[in-house]
C-alpha positions in Angstrom: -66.1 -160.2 54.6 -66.7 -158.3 57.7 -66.0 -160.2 61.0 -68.9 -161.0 63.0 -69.4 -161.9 66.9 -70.5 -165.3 67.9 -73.8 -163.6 69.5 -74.5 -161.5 66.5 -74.2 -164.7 64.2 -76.6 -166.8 66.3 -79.1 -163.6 66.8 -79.1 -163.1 62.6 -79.5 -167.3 62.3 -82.2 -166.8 64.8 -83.9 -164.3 62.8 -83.6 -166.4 59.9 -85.5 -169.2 61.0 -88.1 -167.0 62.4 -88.6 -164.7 59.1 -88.9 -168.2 57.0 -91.5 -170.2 59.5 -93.3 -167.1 58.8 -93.2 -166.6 55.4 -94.6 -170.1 55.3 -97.0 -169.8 58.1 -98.2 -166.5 58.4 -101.5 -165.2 59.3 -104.0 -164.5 56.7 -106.5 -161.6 56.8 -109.2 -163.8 57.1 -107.2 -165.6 60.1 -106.9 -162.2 61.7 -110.0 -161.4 61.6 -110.9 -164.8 63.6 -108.4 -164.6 65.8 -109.8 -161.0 66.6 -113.2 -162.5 67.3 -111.4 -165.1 69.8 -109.6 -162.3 71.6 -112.5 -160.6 71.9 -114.5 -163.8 73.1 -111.7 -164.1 75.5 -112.1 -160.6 76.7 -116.1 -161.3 77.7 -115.2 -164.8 79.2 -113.1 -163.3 81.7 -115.5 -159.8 82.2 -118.6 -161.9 82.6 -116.8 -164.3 85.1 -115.5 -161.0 86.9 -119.5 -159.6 87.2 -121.3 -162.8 87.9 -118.9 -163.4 90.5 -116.4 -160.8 91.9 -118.4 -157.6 91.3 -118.2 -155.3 93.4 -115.0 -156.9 94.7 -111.6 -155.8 93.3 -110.7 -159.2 91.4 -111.9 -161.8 90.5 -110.4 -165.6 91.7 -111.6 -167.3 88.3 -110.9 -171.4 89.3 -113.3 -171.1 92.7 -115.5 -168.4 90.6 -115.1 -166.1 93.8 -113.9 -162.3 94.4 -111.6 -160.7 96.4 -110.5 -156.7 97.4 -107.0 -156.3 96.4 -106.8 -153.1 96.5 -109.3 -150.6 97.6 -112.1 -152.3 97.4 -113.9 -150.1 94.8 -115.2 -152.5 91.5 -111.4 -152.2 90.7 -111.6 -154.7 87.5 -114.7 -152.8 86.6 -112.6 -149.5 85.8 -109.6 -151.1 84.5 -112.6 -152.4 81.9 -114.1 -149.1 80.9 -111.9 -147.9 77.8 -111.9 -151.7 76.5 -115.8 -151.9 76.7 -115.5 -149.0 74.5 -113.3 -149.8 72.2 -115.1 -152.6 71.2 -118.1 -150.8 70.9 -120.2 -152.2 73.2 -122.4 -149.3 74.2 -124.4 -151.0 76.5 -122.4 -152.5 79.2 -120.1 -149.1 78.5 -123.3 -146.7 79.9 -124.3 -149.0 82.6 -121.4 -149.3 83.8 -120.0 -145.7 83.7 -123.6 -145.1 85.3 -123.2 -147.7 88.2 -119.6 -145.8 89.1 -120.9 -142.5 89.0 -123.9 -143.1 91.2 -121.8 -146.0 93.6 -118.4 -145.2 94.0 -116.8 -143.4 96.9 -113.3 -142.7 97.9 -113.8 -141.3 101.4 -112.7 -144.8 102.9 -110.0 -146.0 105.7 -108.1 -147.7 103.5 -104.3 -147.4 102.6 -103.7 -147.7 99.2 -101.0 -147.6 96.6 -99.9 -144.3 94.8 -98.6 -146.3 91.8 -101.5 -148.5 91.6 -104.3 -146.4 92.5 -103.2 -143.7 89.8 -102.8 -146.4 87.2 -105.4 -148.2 87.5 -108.2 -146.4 89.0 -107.3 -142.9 88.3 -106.2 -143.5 84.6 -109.6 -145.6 84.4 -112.0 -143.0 85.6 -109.9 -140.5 83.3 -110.0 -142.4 80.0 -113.9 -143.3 80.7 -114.8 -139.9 80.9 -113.0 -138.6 77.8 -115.1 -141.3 75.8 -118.5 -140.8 77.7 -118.0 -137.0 77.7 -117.0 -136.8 73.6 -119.8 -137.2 70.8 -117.0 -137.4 68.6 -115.9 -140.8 70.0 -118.7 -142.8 68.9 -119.7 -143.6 72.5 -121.0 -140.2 74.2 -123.2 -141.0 77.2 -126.5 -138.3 76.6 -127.3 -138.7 80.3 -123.2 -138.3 81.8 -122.6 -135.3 83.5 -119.0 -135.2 83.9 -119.7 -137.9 87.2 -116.0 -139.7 86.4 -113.7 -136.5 86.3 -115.1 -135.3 89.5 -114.4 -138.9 91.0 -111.0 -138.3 89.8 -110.7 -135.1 91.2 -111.8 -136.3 94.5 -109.2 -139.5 94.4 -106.3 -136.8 92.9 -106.7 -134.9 96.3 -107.1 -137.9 98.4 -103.1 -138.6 97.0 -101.5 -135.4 97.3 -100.4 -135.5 100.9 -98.2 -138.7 99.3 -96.3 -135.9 97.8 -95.1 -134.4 100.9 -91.5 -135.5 101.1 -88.6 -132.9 101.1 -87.5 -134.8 97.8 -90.6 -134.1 95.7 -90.9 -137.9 95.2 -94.0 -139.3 97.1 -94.7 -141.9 99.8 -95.6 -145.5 98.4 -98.7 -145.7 99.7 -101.5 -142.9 101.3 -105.0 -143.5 103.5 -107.5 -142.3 101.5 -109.0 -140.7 104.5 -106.5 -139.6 106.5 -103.3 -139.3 104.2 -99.7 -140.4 105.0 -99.7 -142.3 108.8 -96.2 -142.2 109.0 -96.9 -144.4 112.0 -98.7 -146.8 110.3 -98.8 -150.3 111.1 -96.3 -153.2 109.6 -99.2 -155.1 109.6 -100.9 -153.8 107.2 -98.2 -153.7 104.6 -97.1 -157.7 105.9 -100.5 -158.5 104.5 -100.2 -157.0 101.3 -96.9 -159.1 101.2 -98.1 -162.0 101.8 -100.9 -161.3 99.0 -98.3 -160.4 96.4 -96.2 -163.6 97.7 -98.9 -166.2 97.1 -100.4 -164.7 94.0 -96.5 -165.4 92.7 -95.7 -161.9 92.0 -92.4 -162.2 92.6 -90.8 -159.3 91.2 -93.7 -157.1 93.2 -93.3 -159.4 96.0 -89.1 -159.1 96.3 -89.3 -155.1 95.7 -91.9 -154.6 98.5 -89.4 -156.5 100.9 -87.2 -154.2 100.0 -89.2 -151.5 101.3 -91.0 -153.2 104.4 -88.1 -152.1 106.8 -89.4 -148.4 106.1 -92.8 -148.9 105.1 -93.4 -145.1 104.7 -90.2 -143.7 103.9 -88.9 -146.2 100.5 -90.7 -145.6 97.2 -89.5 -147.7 93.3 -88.2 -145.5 90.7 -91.5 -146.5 88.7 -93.8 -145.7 91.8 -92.6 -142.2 92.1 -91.8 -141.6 88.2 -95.3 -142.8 86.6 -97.7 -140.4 87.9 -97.3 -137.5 85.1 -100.1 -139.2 82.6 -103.4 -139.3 84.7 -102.3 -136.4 86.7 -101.3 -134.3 84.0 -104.1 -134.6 81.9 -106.0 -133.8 85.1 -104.6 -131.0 85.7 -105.6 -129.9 82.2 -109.4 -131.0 82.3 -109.7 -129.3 85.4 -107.8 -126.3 85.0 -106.1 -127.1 88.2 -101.5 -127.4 87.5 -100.9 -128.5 91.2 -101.7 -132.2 90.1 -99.3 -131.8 86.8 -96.7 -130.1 89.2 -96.6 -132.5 92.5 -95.6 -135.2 90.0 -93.2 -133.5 87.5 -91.8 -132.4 90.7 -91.0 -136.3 91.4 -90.0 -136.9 88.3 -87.5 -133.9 88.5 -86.8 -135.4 92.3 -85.6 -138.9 91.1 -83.5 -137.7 87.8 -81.5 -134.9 89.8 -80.2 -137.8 92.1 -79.1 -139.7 89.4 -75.9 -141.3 89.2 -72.7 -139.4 87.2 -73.2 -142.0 84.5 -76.9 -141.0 83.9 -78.2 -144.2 85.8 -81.3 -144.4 88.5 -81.5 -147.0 90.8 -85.0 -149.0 91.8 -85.9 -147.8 95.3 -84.7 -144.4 96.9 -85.8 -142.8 100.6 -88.2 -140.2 99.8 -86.5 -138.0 103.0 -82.8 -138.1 102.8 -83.0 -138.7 98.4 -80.6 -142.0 99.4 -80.7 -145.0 97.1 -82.0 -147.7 99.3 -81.1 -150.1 96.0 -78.6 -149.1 93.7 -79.3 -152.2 91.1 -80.5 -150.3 87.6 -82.4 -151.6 85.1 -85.3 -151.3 82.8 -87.0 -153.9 84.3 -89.2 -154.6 88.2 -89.3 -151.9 90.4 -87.9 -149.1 87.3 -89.6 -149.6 84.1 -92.4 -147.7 83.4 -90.2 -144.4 84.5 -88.8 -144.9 81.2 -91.9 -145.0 79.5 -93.2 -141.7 81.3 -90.5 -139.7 80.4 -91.2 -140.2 76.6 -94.8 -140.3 76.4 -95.5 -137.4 78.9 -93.5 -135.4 76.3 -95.5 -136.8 73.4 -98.8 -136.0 75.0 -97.8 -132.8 76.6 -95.1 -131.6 74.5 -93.1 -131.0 77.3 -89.2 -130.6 76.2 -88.1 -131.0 79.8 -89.3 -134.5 79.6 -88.1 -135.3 75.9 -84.4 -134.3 77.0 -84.4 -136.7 80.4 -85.6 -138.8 78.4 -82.7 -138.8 75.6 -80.2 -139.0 78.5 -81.6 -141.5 80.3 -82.3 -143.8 76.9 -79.1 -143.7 75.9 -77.3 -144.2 79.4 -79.5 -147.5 79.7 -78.7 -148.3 75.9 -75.0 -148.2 76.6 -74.7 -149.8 80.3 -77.6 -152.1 80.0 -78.0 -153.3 76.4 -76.1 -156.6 75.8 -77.4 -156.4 72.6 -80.2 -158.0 72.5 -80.8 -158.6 76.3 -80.9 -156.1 79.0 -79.2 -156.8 82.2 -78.8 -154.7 86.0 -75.8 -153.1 86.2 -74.9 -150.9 89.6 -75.9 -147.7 89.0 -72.7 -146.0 89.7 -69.7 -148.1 88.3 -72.1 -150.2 85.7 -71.0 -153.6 87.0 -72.8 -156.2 86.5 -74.8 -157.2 89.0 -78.0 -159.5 87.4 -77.5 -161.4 84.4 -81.3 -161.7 84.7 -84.4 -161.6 81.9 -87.5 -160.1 83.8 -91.2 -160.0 82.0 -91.4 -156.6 82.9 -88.4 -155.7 80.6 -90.5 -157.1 77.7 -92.5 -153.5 77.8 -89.0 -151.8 76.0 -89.5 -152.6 72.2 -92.4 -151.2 72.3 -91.4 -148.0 74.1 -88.5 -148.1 71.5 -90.7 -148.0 68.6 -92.4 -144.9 69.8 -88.6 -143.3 70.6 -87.9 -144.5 66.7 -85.3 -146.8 67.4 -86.3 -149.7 66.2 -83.4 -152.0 64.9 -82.7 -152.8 68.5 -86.7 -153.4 69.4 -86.9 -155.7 66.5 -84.0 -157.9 68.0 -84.6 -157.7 71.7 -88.6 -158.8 71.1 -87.1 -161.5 68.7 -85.0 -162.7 72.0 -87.8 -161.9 74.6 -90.5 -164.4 72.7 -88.0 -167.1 72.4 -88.3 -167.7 76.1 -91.9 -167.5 75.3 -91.8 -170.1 73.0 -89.9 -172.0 75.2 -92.3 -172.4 77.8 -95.8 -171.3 76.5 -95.2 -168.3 78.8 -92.6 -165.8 80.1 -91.4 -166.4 83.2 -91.0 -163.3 85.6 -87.4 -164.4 85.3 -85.0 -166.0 83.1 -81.5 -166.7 84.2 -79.7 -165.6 81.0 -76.4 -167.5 82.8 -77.9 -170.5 83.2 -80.2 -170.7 80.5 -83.8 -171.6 82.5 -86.1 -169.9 84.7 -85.2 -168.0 87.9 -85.7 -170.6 91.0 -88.5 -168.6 92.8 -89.6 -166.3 89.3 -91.6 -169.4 87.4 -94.7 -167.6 87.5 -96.8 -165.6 84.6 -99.9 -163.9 86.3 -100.7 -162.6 82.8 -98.6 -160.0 82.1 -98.9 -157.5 78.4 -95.7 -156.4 78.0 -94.2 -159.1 75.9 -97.9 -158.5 73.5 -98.0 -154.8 74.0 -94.1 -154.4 72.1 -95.6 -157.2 69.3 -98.6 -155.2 68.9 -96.3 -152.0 68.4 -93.8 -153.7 66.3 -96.5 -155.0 63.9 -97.8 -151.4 63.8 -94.7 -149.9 62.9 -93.6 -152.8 60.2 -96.5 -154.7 59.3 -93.8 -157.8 60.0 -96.3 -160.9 59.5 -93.9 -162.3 62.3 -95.6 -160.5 64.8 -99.0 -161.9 63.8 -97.2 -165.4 64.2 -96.3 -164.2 67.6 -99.7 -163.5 68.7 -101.3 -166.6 67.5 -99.3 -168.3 69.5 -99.9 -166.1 72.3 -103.9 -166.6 72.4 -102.6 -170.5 71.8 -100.6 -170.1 75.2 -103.5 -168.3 77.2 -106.6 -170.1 75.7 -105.2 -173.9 76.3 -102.7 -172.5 79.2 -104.1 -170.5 81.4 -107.7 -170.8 80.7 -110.3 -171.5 83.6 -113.8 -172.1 84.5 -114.8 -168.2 85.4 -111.6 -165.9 83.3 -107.8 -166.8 82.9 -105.9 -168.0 85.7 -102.6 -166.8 86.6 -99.6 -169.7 86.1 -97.5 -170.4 88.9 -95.1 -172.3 87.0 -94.4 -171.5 83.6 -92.7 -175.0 83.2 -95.4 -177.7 84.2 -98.2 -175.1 83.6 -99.8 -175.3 87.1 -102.6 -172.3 87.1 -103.7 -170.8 90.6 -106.7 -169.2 91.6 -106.1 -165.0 90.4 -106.5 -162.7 88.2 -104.9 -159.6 87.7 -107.7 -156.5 86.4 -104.9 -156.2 83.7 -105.7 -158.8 82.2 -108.7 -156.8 81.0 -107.1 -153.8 80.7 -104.4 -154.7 78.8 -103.2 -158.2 77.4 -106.4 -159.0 75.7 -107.1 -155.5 74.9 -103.5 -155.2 72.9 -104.1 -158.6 70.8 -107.7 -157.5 70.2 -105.7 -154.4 68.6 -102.7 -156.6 67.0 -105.5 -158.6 64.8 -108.0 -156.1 64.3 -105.1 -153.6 62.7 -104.4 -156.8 60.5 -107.9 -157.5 59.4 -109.0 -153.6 58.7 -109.0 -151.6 61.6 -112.1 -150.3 62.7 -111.9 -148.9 66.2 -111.3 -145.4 68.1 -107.3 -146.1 68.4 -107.1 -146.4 64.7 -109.9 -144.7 63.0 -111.0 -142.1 65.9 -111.1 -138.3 65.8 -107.8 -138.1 68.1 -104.4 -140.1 68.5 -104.5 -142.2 71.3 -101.0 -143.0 73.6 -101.6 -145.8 76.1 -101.3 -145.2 79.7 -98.9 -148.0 81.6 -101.8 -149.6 82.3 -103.1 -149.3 78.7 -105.9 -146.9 78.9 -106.4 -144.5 76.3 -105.4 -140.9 76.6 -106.1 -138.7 73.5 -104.1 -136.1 72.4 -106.8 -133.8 72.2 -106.3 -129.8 72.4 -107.5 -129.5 75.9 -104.6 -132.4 76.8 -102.0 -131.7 74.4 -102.0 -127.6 74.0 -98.2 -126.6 75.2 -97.9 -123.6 77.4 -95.9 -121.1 75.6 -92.0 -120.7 77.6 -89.0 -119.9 76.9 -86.7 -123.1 78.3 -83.1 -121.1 78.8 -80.7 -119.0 76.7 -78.5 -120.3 73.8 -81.2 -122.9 72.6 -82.1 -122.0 69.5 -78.7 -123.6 67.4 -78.0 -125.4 64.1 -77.1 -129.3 64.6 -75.5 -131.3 61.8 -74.9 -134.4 63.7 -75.5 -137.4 61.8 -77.0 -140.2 63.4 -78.0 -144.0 63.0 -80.6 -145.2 60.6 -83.7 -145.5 62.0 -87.6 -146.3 61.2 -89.7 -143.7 61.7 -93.8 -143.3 60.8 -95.2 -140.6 58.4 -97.8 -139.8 60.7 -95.5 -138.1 63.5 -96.5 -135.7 66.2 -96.9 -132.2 65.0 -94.2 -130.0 66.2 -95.5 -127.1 68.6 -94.7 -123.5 67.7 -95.3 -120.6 69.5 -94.3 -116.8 69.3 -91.8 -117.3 71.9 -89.6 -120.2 70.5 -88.1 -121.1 67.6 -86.9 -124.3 66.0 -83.7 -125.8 66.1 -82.6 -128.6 63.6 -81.3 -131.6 65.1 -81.2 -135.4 64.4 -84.5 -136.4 65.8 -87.2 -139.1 64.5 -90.0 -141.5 65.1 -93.9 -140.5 65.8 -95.9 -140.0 68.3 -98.5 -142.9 66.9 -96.8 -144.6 64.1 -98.8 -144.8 60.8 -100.1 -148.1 60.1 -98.1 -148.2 56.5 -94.6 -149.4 56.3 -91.5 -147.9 56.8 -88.2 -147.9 55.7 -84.8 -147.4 57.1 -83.4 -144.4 56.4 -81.3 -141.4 58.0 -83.5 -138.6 59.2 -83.7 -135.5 60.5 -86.2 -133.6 62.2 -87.2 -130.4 63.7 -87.0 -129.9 67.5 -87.3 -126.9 69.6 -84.6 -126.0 71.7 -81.9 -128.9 71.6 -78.2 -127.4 72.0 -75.6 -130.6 72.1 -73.3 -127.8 74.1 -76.1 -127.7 77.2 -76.5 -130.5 79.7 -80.0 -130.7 80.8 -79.0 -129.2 84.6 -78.1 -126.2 82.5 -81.5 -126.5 80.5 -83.6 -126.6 83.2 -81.5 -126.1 86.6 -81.5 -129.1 87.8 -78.3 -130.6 88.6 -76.9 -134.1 89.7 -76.9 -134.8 93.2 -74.4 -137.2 94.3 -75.7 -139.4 96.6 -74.4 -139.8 100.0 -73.2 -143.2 99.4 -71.8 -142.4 96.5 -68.1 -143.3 97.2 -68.9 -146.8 98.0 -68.2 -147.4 94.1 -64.7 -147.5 94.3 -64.5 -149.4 90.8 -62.4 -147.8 88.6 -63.4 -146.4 85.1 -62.2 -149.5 83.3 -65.2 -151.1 85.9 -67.7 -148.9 83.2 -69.2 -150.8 81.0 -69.7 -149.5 77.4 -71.4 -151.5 75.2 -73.1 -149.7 71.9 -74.3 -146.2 72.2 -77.8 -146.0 70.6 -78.9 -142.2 70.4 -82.4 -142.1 70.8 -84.5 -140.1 68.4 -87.8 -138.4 68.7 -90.4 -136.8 66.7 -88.7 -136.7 62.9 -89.7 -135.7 59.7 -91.7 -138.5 57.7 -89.4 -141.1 55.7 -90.3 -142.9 52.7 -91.8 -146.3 53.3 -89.9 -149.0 54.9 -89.2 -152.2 52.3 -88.5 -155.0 54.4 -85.5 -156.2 53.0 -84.1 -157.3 56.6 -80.7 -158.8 54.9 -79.6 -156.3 53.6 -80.2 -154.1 56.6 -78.1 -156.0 58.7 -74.4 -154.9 57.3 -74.7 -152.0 59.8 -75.2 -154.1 62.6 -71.8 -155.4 62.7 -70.1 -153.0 65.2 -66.9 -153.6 67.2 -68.1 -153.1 70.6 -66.2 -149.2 71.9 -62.5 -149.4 72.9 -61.4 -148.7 76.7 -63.6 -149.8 79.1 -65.7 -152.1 76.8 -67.1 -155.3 78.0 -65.3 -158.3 75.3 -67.2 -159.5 72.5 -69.4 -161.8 74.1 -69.7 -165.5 72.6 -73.0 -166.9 72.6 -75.0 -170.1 72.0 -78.6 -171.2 71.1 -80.0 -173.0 73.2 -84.0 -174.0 71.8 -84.1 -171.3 70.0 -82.4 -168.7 72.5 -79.9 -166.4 71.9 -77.7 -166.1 74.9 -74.5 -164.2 75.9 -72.1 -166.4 77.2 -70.1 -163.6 79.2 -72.3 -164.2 81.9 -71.2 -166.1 85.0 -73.7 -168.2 87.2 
């Protein structure tokens, strides 16, 4: 019999359990469908709360039933609303409201905003609101709209660009929406925003930003400068305008040609000298949704530049950060171990990995991500995976979507009844948890559940919009995401972008010489949909064969594990992507301060990512029998030892971590 680890053996009893409570207990469709209903009733709870009593305000405090500007002060929970108002079909509420912003809101204010925030929420609001209004073919076309939203978004677009001033590409963190970047501008203003963050118990947001207060102007996040390509991009394309589309590819090109030799990026860099002001990667606070860019500006745009960062940078996180199944902060340059440390913002990644096809590793990671869950009724925004409980100073959950986003995506891609299970006991958590007289309030401990007067505008956005579209897949689907004219991908803020012709059409280019080559390479198994993303031809390019799979929205059939290959343009193993495309690493000027050796690298499992395949036959779930190829000796030199492990109430936890 073939030797397993300790961690492997508690992950696979771990799974056990959890497959059997499930076989026993697992939803009906007639359950889903009132669980749907619920979700939905939750949704209106919290939007009614937000319009009797916050509107126009940003947010909405939902235990005094007051609201507050958090920040811009433009109906900011109103937008972040839009796309869900639609996809529930509520016509009504959908017109007034995309009337009342077209005839109300204005951008030409003194305030000092967010990049990140303002493009995710508001821009990618206005932007998915007008493709819905603006489209018979949706269901929900507004006979009266007159393109109102995408000239807002046009106006707020320009209003950011002088962000992207810097001599690195990657922009400021914040901008005045009057008068641009104030690189004088006051440490008062940004000590208030702190002190918001820090008693709302946004920790993660809270820590980062003190990061970045010594140098208000001049320090941006990895995620801040790296998730811009979505709204702008398909901006760019609505309006027939490419500098929005350019300023942030440019950033994105900024951030990965100072990445480290080991194909790491680090959470905060200086947008003037290209330093790394924190060298601590990770897929979690203050880097995550860079990550998710990367692969779904490729599967929107069909850019290749993107797909191939995103390859390298997927499987230098899968082999320096995966402890299979947590994810922990290494050191950018040597991969040391820096922060044995769970995040809630990490809990995004199985979802992300089922749209990369990889989905072996999702299934265990989301499996170890809603055992803290379970744990606690919530996820903390951190779990010490060293000392098995919560992070002193991380015990909050202000209603986060990530851990329900991946189970929504997982249950799409496997049709698991597990994931069902998962979010029954979600809305349990939030309906008896968190739960308050106007909306949901935000929980500042996860352990004695004590809820505090905030909530976040994604909480409508996003965690009640992806259980609405866990249980309504279960009980029939009958909405625009499933049954609509277009597929959808979701924004990072969970608005709907379709890839319609206008959005999606590829500009015909030649990438560089040598790329069109035969690859034979055999890779992993992996689950892939047989609904994938069409591949894009043109007269100028040809198709190269490599091991690629997975879809761009995953069919809501089964799948099977299989080995696949697909059809991508312009992949040559021989080429590194600074020969692609030009862009080379740039060491860092601090780069010798890693004087750990090679054997310092830490190589755990190599998982090669795989995008866009050809369809496989459906997936059978027969998980025993899949998990024979599981059982890898970690690699050779430079390896970290086979970790032992423990459970611990249901937690799966690697005991090569020190406290």
């Amino acid at each position: 019999m073939k030797h397993r680890s300790p961690l492997l053996l508690s992950i696979l009893i771990l799974s056990d359990i959890f497959i059997c409570r499930n076989l026993a207990e697992s939803v009906t469709r007639e359950e889903a469908k009132q669980l749907r209903d619920e979700v939905r009733e939750m949704f209106y709870h919290a939007f009614h709360g937000y319009m009797e009593h916050a509107f126009p305000l940003d947010e909405l405090k939902p235990l005094s039933c007051e609201g507050e500007d958090t920040l811009g002060g433009y109906a900011l929970t109103l937008i972040d609303s839009l796309d869900m108002l639609a996809l529930l079909g509520d016509r009504e509420r959908f017109t007034e409201s995309v009337e009342w912003i077209g005839k109300n809101l204005r951008f030409d204010i003194n305030k000092t905003v967010s990049v990140f925030e303002t493009t995710i929420r508001i821009l990618g609001g206005l932007l998915s609101a007008h493709l819905i209004a603006s489209d018979y073919s949706t269901g929900m076309k507004i006979p009266s709209y007159d393109d109102e939203l995408l000239h807002l978004s046009e106006d707020l677009a320009r209003r950011l660009l002088p962000a992207f001033d810097t001599p690195t590409g990657v922009p400021f963190g914040s901008v005045n929406l009057l008068h641009g970047v104030d690189e004088n501008e006051s440490k008062a203003n940004h000590l208030t925003f702190l002190l918001y963050l820090c008693s709302n118990n946004l920790f993660c947001t809270c820590c980062a930003f003190l990061l970045e207060f010594g140098k208000p102007s001049l320090v941006t996040s990895t995620a801040g400068g790296g998730t811009l390509t979505l709204e702008f991009g398909v901006l760019s394309r609505l309006t027939n305008n490419p500098i929005y589309e350019q300023v942030t590819k440019n950033a994105v090109r900024g951030l990965w040609a100072r990445r480290s030799k080991i194909n790491l990026v680090g959470a905060h860099i200086d947008v003037f000298t290209g330093e790394w002001t924190q060298k601590d990667a990770g897929i979690g606070t203050s880097i995550d949704s860079f990550y998710e860019y990367l692969l779904k500006a490729y599967l929107l745009f069909g850019d290749e530049e993107f797909l191939f960062i995103f390859q390298e940078a997927y499987e230098a996180a899968m082999r320096y950060l995966y402890t299979d199944p947590w994810y922990v902060e290494v050191n950018m340059n040597s991969a040391a171990l820096v922060w044995p440390l769970f995040n809630s913002l990490q809990a995004f990644w199985p979802g992300l990995q089922v749209l990369a096809g990889d989905i072996d590793p999702a299934i265990r990671t989301h499996a170890a991500f809603f055992s803290v869950w379970k744990r606690y009724g919530f996820t903390p925004e951190g779990f010490n995976l060293a000392t098995l409980s919560v992070q002193h100073g991380q015990k909050s959950y202000p209603l986060r979507p990530e851990l329900i986003e991946s189970t929504y995506w997982l249950y799409k891609a496997t049709r698991d009844p597990r994931y069902l299970d998962a979010g029954r006991d979600m809305v349990a958590s939030l309906q008896y948890g968190a739960r308050c007289t106007c909306g949901y309030c935000h929980i500042s401990d996860v352990e004695f559940h004590k809820q505090e007067d905030h909530m976040e505008s994604f909480f409508l956005a996003e965690t009640v919009k992806y259980l609405w579209l866990l249980f309504d897949l279960a009980a029939g689907p009958d909405n625009l995401v499933e049954n609509g004219p277009y597929k959808y991908l979701f924004s990072t803020e969970g608005h709907l972008l379709p890839a319609t012709p206008q959005i999606s059409l590829v500009h015909e280019h030649c990438s560089y010489f040598g790329a069109y080559c035969i690859s034979n390479h055999s890779r992993q198994k992996s689950y892939t949909s047989d609904i994938s993303m069409d591949s894009h031809e043109t007269n100028s390019t040809r198709l190269c064969r490599g091991p690629v799979s997975s879809s761009f929205v995953l069919d809501s059939s089964s799948q099977k594990s299989t080995s696949v290959s697909g059809l991508i343009k312009g992949v040559c193993p021989g080429l590194t992507h600074g020969q692609k495309f030009g862009i080379s690493y740039v060491a860092s000027p601090t780069d010798n301060d890693a004087s750990s050796n090679e054997s310092e690298t830490a190589v755990v499992q190599n998982h090669p990512v795989v995008v866009v395949a050809s369809p496989a036959p459906q997936y059978q779930k027969e998980v025993q029998n899949d998990r024979d190829t599981n059982d890898k000796e970690p690699s050779e030199a430079g390896s970290r030892e086979s970790p032992t492990s423990k459970s611990v109430e249901g937690l799966a936890v690697d005991q090569t971590f020190e406290r």
